[in-house]
C-alpha positions as CSV (number, residue, x, y, z in Angstrom):
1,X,-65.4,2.9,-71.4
2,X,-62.9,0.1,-71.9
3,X,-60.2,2.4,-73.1
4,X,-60.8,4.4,-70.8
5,X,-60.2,1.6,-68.1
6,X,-57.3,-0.3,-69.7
7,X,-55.5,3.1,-69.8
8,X,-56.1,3.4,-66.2
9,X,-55.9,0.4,-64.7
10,X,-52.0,0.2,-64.9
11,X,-51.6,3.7,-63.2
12,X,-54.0,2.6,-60.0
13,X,-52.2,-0.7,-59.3
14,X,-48.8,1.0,-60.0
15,X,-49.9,4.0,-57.4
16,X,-51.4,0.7,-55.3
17,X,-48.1,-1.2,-55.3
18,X,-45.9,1.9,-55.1
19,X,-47.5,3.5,-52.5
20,X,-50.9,2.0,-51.0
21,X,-49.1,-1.0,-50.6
22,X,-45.8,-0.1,-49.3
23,X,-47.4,2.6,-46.6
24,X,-49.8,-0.5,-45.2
25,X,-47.2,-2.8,-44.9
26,X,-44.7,-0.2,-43.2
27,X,-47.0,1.6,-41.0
28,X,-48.9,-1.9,-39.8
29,X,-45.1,-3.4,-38.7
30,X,-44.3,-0.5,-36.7
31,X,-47.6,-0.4,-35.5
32,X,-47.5,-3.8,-34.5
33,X,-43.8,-3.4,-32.3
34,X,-45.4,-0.2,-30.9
35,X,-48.7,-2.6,-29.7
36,X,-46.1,-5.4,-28.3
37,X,-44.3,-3.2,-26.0
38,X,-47.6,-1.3,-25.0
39,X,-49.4,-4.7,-24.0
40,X,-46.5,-6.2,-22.1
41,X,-46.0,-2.9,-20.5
42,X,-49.1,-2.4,-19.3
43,X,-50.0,-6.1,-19.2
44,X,-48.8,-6.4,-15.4
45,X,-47.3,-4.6,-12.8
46,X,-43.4,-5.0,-11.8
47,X,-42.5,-6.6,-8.8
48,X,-39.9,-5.9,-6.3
49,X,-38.3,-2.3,-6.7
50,X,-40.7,0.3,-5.6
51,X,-38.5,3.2,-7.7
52,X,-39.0,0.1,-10.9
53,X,-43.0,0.1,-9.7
54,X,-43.7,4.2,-9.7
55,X,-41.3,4.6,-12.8
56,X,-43.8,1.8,-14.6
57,X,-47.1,3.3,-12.7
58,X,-46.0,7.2,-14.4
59,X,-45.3,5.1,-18.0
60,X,-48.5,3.1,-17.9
61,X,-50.8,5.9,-17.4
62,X,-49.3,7.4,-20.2
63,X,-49.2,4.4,-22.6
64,X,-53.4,4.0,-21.5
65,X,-53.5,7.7,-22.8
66,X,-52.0,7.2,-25.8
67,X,-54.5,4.1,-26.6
68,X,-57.0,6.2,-25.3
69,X,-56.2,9.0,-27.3
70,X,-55.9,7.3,-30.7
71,X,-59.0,4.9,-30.7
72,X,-60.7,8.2,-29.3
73,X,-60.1,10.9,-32.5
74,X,-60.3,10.0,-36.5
75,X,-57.6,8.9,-38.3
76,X,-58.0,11.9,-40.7
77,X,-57.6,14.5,-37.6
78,X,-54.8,12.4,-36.7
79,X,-53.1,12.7,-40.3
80,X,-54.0,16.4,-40.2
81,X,-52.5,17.0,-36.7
82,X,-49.2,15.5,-38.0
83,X,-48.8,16.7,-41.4
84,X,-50.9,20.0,-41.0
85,X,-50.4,21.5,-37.5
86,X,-46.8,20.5,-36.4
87,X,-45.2,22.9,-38.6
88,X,-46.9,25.6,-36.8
89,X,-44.6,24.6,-33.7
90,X,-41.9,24.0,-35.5
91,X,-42.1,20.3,-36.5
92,X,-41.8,19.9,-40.5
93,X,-42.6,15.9,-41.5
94,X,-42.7,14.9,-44.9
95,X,-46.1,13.7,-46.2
96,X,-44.9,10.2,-46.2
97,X,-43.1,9.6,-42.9
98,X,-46.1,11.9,-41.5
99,X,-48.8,9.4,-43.1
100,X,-46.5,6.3,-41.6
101,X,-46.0,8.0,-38.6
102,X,-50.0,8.2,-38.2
103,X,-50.9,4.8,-39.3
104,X,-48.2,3.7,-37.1
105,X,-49.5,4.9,-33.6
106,X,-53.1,4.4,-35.0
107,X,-52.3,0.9,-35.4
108,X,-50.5,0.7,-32.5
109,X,-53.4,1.6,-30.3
110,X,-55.9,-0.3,-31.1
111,X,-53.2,-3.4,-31.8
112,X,-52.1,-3.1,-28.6
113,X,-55.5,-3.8,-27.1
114,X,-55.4,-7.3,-29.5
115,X,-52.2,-8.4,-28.2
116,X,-53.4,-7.9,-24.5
117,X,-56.3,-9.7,-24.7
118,X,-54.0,-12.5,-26.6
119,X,-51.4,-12.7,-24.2
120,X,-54.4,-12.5,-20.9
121,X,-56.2,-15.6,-23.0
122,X,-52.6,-17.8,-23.0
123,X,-53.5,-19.6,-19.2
124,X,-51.5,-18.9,-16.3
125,X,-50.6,-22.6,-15.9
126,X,-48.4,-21.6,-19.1
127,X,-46.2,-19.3,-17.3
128,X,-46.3,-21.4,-13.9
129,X,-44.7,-24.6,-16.0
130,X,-42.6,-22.7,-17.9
131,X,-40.9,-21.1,-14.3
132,X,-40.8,-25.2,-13.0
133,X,-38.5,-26.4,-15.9
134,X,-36.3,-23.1,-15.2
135,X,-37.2,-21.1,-18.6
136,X,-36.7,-17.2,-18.6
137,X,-39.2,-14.7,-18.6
138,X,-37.4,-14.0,-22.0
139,X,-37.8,-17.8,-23.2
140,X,-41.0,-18.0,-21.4
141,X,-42.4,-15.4,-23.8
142,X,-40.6,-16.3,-26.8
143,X,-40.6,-20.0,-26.9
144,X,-44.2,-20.7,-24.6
145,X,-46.5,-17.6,-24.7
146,X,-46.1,-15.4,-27.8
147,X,-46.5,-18.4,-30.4
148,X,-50.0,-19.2,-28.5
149,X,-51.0,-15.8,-28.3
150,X,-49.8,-15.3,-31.9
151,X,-52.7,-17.7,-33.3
152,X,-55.4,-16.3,-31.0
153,X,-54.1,-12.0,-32.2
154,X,-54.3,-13.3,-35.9
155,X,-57.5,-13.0,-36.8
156,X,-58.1,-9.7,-35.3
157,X,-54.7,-8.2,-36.3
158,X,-55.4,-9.4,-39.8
159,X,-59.1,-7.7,-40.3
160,X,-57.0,-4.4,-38.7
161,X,-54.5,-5.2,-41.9
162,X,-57.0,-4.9,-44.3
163,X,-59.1,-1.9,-42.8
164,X,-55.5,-0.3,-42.9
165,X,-55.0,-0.8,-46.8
166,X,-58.2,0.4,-47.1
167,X,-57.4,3.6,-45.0
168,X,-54.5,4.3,-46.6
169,X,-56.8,6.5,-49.0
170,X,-56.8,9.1,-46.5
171,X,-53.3,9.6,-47.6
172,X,-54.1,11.3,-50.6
173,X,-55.6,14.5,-48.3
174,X,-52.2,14.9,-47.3
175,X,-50.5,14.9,-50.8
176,X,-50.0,11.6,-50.9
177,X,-50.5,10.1,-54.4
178,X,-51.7,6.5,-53.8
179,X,-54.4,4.9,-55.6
180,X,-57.4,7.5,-54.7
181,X,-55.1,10.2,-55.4
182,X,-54.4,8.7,-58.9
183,X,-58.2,8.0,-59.3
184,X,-58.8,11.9,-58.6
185,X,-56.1,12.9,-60.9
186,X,-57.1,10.7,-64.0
187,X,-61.1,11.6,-63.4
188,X,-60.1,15.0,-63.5
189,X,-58.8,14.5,-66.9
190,X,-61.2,12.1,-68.3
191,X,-64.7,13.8,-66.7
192,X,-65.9,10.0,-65.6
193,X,-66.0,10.2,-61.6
194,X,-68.5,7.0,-61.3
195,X,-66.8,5.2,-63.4
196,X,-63.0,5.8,-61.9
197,X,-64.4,5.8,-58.6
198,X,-66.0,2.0,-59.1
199,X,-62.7,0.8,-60.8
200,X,-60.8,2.2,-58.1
201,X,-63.2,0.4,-55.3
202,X,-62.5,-2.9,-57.9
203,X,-58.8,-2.8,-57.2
204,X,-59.2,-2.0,-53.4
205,X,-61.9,-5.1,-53.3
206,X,-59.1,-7.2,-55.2
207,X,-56.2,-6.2,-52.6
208,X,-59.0,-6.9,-49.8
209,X,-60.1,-10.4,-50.9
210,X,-56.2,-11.6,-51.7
211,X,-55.5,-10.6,-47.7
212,X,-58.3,-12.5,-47.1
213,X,-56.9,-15.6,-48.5
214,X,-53.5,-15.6,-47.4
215,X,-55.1,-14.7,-43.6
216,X,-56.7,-17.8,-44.0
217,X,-53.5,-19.5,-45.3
218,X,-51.8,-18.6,-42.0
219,X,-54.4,-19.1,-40.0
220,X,-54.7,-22.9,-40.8
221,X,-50.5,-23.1,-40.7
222,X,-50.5,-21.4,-37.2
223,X,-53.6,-24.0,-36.3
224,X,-51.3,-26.7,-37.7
225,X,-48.3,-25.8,-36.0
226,X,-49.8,-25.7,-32.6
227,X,-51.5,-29.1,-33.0
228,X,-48.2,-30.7,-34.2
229,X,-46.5,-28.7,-31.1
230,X,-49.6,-29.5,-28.8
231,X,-48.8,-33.4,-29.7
232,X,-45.2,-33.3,-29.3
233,X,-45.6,-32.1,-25.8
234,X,-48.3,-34.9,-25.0
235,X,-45.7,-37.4,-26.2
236,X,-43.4,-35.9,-24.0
């Protein structure tokens, strides 16, 4: 049994590192500019141009379908759709762009949701004192609202992180070989399914717990810098 998993081992966390890894941390940044610009799209309607209001009225109800649409179906259709049934219209993705392409808008929906609900939670009186001292919108959001909402969307965004390094398994039903792929292939080979499968759970439980800790890190430096911020401002 040992043998069996030191030989192992070091071709999991190479697949992990290689692929798992590299896929999660990918498909979770473009998933998270994707959710920015859906929540301050959709976060409030434009004032002033009625052309600007009905050209944002046509794009919001189709940014609210494409949330819709992704926290509605699995993210294995999803992968399927992508990798499986857009060369039938003539679309051809690779099976790695396809899987980030996926996680991507996945992420991006349900992220999107998180950084509305962050950026609704800021208070008004935020934007109103920002507007008295003669701040953009631009520096309004940058410099006032987006480092608040930032520590409220951590949490959240960091448990979606996770259940994205975990999902990144699904990979593997589209050719993909990341860690279960590699489990499959070596238990294939060595006829031990329960034990490959457990070791391979091991080294997902590892990558889990060490997000964990270094969500936690952040959290307390975000908490940190907002108290030392909140403090200067008082002194002010």
């Amino acid at each position: 049994m040992w043998k069996i998993i030191i030989d192992s081992l070091p071709e999991i966390v190479k697949a992990g590192l290689q692929y798992t890894v590299t896929l999660s941390i990918l498909s979770f940044a473009l998933g998270l500019v994707i959710a920015i610009i859906v929540a301050l799209i959709c976060r409030e309607e434009p004032q002033g141009n009625p052309v600007i209001k009905e050209i944002w009225r046509v794009v919001y109800v189709f940014l609210r379908f494409y949330v819709w649409l992704f926290r509605a179906t699995p993210m294995l259709v999803q992968l399927f759709i992508i990798f499986y049934g857009l060369p039938s219209a003539g679309i051809e993705i690779p099976a790695f762009p396809a899987a980030v392409i996926a996680f991507s808008l996945n992420v991006g929906a349900y992220a999107s949701e998180t950084v509305r609900a962050a950026l609704n939670a800021v208070p008004k009186s935020q934007w109103e004192t920002a507007q008295t001292i003669g701040l953009s919108t631009r520096q309004t959001l940058f410099e006032i609202i987006f480092p608040q909402a930032a520590r409220i969307a951590l949490p959240p965004l960091s448990n979606e992180f996770i259940g994205l390094v975990k999902d990144t398994s699904l990979a593997s039903t589209i050719t993909i070989v990341e860690m279960f792929a590699i489990t499959q292939q070596i238990t294939a080979k060595n006829y031990e399914p329960l034990l490959m499968y457990t070791l391979v759970a091991a080294v997902y439980a590892v990558f889990s717990t060490l997000l964990t800790l270094l969500q936690k890190f952040l959290e307390k430096r975000a908490n940190r810098y907002l108290n030392q911020t909140n403090q200067l401002e008082t002194q002010k």
